[in-house]
Biopython code that builds the backbone (N, CA, C, O; Angstrom):
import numpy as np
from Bio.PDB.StructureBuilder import StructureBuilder

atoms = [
    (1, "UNK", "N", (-28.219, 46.681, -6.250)),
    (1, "UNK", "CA", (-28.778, 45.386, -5.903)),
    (1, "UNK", "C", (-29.360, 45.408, -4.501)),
    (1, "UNK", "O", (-28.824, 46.046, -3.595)),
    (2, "UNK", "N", (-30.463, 44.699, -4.342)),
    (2, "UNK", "CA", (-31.080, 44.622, -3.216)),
    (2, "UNK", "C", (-30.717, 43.570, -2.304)),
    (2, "UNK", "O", (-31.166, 42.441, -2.502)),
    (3, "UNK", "N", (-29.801, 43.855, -1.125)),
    (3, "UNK", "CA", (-29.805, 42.673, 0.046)),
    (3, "UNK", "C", (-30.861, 42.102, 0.574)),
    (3, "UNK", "O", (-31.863, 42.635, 1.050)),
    (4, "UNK", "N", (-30.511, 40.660, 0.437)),
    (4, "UNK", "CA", (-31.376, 39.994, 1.010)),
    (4, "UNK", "C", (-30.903, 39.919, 2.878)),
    (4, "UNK", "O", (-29.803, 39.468, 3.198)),
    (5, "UNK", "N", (-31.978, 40.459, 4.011)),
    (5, "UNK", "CA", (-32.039, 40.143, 5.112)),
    (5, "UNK", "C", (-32.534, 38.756, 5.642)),
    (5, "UNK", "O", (-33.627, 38.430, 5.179)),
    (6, "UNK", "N", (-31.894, 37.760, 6.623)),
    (6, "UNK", "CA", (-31.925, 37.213, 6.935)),
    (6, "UNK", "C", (-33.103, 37.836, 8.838)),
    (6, "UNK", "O", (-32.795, 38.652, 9.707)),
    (7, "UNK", "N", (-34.366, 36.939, 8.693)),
    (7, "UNK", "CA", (-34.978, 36.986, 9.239)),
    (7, "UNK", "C", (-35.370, 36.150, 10.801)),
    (7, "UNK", "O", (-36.491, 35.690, 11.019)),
    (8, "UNK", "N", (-34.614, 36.097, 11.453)),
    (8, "UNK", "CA", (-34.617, 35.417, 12.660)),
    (8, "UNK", "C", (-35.282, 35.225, 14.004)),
    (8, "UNK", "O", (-35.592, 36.293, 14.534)),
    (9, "UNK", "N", (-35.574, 34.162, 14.675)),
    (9, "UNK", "CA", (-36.332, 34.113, 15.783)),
    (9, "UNK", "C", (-35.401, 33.801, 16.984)),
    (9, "UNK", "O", (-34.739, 32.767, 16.884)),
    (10, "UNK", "N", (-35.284, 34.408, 17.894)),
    (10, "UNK", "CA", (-34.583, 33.919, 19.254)),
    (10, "UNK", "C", (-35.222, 32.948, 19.608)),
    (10, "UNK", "O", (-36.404, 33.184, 19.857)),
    (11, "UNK", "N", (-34.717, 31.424, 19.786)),
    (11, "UNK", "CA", (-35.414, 30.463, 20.774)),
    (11, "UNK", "C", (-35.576, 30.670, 22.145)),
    (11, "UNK", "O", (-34.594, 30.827, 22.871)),
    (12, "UNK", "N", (-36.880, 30.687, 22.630)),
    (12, "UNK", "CA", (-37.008, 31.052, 24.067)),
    (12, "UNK", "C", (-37.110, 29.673, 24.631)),
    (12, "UNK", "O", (-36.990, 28.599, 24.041)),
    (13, "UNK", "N", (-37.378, 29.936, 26.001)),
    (13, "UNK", "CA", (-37.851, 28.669, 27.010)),
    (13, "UNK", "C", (-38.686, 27.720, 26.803)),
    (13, "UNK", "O", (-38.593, 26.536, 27.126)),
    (14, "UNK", "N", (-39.775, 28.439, 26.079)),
    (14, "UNK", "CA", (-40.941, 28.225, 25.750)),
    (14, "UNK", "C", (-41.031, 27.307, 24.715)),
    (14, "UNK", "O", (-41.610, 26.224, 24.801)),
    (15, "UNK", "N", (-40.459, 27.735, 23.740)),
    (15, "UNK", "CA", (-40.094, 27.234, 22.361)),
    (15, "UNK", "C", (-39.538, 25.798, 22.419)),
    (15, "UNK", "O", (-39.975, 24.737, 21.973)),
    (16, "UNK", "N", (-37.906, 26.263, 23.448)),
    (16, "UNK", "CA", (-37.811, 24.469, 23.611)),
    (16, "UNK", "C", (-38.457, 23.658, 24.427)),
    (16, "UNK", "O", (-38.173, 22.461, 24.464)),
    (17, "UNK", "N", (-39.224, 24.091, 25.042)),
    (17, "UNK", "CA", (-40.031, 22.652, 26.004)),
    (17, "UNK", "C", (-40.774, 22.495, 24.909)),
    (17, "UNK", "O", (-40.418, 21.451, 24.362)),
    (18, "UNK", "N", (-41.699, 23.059, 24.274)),
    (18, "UNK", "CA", (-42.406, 22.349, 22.784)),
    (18, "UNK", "C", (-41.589, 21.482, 22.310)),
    (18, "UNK", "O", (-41.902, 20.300, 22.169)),
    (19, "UNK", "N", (-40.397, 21.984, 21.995)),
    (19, "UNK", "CA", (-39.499, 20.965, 20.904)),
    (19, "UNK", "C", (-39.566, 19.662, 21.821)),
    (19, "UNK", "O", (-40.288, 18.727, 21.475)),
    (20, "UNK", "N", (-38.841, 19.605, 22.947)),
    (20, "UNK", "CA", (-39.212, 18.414, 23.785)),
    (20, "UNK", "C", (-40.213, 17.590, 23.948)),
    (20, "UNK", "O", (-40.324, 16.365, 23.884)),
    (21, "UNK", "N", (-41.320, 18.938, 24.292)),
    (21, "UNK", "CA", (-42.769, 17.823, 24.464)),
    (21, "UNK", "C", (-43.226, 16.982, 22.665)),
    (21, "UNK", "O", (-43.832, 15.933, 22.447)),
    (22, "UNK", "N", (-42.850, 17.611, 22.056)),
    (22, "UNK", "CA", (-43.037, 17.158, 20.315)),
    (22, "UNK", "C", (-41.825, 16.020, 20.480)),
    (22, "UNK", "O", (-42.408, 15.090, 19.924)),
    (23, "UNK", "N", (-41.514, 15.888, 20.573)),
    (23, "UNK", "CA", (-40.375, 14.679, 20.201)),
    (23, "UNK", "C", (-40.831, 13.667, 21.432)),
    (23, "UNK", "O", (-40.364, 12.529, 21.401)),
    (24, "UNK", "N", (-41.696, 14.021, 22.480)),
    (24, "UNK", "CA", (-41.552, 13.000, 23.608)),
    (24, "UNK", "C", (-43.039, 12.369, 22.642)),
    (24, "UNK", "O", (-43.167, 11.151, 22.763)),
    (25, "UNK", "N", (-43.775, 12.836, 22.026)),
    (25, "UNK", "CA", (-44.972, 12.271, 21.309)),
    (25, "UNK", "C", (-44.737, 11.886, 20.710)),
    (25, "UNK", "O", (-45.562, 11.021, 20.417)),
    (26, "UNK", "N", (-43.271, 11.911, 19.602)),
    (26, "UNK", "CA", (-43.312, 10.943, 19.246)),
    (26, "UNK", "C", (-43.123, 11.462, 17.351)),
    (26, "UNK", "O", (-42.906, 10.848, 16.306)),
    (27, "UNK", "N", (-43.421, 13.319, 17.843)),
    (27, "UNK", "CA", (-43.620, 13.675, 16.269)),
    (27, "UNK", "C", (-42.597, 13.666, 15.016)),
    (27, "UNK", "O", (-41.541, 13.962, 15.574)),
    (28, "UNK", "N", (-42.427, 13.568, 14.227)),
    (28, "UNK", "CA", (-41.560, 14.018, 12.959)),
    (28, "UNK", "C", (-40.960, 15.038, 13.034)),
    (28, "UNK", "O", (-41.149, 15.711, 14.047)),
    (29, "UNK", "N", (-40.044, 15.523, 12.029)),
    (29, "UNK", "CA", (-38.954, 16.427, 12.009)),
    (29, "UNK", "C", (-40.343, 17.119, 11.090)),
    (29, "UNK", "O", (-40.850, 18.012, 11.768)),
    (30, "UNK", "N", (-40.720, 17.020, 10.387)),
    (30, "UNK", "CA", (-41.463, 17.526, 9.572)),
    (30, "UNK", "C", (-42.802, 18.060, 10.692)),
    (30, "UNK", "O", (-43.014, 19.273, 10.717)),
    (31, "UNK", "N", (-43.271, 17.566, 11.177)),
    (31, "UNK", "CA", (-44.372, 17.633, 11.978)),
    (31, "UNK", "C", (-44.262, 19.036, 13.419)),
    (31, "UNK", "O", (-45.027, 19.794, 14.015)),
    (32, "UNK", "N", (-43.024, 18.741, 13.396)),
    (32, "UNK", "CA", (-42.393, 19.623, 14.106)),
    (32, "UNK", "C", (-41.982, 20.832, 13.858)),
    (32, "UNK", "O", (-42.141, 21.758, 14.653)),
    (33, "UNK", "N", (-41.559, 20.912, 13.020)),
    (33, "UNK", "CA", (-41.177, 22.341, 11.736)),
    (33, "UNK", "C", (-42.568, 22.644, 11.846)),
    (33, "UNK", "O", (-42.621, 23.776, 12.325)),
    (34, "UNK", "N", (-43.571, 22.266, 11.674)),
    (34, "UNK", "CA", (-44.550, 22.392, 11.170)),
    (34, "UNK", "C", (-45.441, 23.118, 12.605)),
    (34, "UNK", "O", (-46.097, 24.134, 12.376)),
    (35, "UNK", "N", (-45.427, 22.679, 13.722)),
    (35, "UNK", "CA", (-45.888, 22.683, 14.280)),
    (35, "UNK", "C", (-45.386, 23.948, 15.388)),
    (35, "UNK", "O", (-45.998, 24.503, 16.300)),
    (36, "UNK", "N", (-44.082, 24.108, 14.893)),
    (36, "UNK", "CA", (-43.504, 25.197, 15.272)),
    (36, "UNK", "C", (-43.000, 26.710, 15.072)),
    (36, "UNK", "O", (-42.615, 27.669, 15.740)),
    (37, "UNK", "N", (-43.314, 26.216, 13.325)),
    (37, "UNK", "CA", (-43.671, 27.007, 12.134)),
    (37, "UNK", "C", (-42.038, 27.710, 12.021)),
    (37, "UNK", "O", (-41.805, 28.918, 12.080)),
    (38, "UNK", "N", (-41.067, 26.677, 11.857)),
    (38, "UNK", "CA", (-39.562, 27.051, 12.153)),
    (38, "UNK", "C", (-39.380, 26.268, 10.579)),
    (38, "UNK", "O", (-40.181, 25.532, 10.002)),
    (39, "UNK", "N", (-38.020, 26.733, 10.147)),
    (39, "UNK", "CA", (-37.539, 26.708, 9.366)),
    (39, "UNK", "C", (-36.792, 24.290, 9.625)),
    (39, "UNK", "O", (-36.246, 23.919, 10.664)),
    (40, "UNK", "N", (-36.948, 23.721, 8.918)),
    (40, "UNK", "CA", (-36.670, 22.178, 9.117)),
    (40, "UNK", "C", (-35.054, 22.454, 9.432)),
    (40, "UNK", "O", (-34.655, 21.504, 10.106)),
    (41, "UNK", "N", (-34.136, 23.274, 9.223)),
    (41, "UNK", "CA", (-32.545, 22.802, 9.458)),
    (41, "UNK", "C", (-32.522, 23.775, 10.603)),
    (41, "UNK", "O", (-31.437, 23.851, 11.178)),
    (42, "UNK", "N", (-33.962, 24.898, 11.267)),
    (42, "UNK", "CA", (-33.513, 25.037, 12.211)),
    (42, "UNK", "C", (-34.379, 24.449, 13.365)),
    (42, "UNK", "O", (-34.606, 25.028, 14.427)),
    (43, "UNK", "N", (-34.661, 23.675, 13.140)),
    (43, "UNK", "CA", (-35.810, 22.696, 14.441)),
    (43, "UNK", "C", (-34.370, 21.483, 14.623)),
    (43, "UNK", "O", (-33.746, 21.220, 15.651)),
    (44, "UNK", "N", (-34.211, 21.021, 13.455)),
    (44, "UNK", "CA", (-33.152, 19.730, 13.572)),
    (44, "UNK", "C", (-31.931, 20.333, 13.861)),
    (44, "UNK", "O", (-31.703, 19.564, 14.795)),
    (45, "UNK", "N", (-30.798, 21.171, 13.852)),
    (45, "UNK", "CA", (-30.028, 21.776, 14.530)),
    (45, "UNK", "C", (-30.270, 22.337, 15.850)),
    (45, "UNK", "O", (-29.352, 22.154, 16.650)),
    (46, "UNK", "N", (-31.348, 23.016, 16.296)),
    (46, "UNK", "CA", (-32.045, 22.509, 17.352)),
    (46, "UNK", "C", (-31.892, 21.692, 18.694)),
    (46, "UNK", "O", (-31.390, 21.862, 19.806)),
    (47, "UNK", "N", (-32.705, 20.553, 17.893)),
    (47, "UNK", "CA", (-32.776, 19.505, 18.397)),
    (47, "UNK", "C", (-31.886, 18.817, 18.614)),
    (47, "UNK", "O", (-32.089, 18.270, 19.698)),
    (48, "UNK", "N", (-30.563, 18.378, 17.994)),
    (48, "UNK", "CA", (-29.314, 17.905, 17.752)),
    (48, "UNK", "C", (-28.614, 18.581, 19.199)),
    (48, "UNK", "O", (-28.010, 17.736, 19.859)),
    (49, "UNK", "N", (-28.612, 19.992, 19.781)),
    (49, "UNK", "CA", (-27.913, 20.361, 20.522)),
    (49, "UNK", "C", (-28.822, 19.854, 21.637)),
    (49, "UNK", "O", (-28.299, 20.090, 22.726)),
    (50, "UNK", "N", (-29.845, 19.320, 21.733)),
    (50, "UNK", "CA", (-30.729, 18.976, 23.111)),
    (50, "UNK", "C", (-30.554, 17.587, 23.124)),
    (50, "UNK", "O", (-30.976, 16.899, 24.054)),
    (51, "UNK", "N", (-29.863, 17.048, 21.995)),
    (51, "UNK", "CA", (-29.418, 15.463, 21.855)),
    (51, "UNK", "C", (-30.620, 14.743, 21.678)),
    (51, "UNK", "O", (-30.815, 13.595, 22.075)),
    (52, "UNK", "N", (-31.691, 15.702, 20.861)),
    (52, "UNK", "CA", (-33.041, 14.523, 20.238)),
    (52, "UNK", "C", (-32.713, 14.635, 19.049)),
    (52, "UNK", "O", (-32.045, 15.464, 18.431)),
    (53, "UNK", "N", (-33.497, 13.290, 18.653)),
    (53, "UNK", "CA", (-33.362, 12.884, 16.886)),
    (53, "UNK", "C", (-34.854, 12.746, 17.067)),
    (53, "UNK", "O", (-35.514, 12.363, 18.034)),
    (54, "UNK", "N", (-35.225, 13.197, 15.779)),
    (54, "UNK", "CA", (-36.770, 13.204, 15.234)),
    (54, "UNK", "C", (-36.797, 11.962, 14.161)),
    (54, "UNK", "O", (-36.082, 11.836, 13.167)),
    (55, "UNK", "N", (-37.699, 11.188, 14.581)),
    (55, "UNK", "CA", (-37.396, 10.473, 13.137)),
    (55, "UNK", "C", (-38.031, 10.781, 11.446)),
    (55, "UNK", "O", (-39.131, 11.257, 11.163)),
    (56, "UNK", "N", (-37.323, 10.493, 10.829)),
    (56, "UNK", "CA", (-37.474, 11.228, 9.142)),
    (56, "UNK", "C", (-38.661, 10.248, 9.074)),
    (56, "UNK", "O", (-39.055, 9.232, 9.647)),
    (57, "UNK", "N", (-39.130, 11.311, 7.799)),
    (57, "UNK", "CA", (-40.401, 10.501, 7.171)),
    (57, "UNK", "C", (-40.304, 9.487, 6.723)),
    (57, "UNK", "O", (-41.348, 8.861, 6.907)),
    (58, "UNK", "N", (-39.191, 8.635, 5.917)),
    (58, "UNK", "CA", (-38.780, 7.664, 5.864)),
    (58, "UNK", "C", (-38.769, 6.435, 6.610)),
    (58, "UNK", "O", (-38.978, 5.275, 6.255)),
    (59, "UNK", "N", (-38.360, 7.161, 8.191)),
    (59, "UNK", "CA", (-38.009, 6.029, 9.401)),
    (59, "UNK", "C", (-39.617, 5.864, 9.507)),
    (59, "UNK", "O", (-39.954, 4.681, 9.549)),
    (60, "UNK", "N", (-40.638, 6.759, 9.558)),
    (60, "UNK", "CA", (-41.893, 6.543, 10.379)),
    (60, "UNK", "C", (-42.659, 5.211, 9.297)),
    (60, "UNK", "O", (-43.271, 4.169, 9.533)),
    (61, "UNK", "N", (-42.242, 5.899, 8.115)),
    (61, "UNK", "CA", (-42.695, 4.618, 6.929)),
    (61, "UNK", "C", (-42.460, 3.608, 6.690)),
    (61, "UNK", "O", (-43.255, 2.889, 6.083)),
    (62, "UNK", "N", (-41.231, 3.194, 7.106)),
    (62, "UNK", "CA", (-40.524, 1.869, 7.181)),
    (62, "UNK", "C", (-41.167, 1.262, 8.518)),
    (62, "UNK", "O", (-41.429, 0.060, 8.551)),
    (63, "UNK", "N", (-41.432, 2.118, 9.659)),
    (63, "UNK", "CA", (-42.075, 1.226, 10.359)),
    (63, "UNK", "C", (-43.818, 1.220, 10.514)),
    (63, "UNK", "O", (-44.361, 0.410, 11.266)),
    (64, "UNK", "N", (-44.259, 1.781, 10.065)),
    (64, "UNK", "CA", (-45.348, 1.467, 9.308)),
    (64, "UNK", "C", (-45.606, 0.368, 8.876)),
    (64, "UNK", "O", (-46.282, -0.488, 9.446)),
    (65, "UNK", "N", (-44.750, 0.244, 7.134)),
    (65, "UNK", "CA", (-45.030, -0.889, 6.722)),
    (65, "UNK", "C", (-44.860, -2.247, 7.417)),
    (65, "UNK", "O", (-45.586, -3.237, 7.328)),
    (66, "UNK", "N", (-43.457, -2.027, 8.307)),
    (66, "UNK", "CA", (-43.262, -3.385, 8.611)),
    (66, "UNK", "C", (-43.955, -4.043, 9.873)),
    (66, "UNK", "O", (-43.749, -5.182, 10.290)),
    (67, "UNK", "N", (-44.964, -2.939, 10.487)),
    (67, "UNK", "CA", (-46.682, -3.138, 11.059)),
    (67, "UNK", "C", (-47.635, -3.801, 10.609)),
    (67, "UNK", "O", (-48.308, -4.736, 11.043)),
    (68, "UNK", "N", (-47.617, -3.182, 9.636)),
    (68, "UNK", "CA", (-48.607, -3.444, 8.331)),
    (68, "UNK", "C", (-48.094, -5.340, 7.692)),
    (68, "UNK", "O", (-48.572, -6.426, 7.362)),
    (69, "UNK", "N", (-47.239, -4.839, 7.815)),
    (69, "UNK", "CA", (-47.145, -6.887, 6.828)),
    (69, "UNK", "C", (-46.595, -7.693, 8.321)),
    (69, "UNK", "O", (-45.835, -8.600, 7.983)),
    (70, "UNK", "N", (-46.707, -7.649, 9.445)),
    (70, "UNK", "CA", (-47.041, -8.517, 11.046)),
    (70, "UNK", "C", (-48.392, -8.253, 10.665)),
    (70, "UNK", "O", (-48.970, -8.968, 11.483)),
    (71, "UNK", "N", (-49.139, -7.809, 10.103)),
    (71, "UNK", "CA", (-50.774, -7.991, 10.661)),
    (71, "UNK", "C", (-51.330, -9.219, 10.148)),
    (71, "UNK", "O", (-52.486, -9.538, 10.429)),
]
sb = StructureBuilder()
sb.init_structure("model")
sb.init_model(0)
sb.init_chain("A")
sb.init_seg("    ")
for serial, (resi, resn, name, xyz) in enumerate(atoms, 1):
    if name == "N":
        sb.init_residue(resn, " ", resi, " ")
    sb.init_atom(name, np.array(xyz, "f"), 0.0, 1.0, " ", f" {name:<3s}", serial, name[0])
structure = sb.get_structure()
């Protein structure tokens, strides 16, 4: 049977001031993964130890809508 290797990135310096500057804009957990091209449970574990919360796609939609019906 063939092992599967687990493929990993060291977070540098670099890496987390992105995560920071992305969350000070304001971005998604998704947007962020994305933007960082990291795995989503390891941007939000992450982030959790720098004591930011990203908000879920959910949270950004809920306030969306409730933009949307004040207009």
């Amino acid at each position: 049977m063939n092992e599967r290797q687990l493929i990993t990135r060291a977070w540098q310096d670099a890496d987390l001031e992105k995560l920071k500057q992305l969350h000070a804009e304001g971005a998604t957990l998704l947007r962020a993964c994305a933007a960082m091209k990291r795995p989503m449970a390891s941007v939000k574990k992450r982030a959790r130890e720098l004591g930011l919360h990203f908000a879920s796609v959910r949270e950004v939609r809920r306030e969306i809508n409730a933009r949307e019906q004040t207009q």
